[in-house]
C-alpha angles and dihedrals in degrees: 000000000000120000130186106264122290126029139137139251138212108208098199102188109187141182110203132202108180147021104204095138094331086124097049088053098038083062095044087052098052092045078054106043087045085065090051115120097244100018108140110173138306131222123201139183138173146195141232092246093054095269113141141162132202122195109195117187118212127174097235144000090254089063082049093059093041092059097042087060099039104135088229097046085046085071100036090059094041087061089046096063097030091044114011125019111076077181142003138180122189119202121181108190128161120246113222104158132035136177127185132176133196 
């Protein structure tokens, strides 16, 4: 994914512990995030052994802000850490190079 320079990502590292509607929200989340002023894309991966990370790209730290305080996504973040994240990290950098090939 190229974006124009530069932009910003959310490194979102998890543990999870259950599944019990994760996926449900994790959708609804995405659908949500996608119709975010600044929202730019989003790459995810995740283990066997319930690691995952989730690189959101956003246009500006202002973006950033609005969707962590999105009322939805406020919700969404109080039933990770009550339901389904044994673990999480959360790292905001600014992306200022980027290289692809292929």
């Amino acid at each position: 994914m190229k974006y124009e320079l530069p932009y910003y990502a959310v490194i979102f590292s998890s543990l999870r512990n259950k599944e019990d509607g994760y996926q449900e929200m994790a959708l609804e989340m995405l659908k949500l995030a996608e119709q975010q002023p600044g929202f730019l894309g989003v790459e995810s991966v995740r283990g066997q052994d319930g690691f995952g990370i989730t690189v959101s790209y956003w246009s500006s730290l202002e973006a950033i802000d609005r969707w962590k305080a999105h009322p939805s996504h406020v919700i969404a973040q109080e039933l990770g850490k009550e339901k389904w994240y044994e673990e999480y990290g959360i790292r905001v950098c600014r992306v200022e190079r980027q290289s692809f090939f292929g």
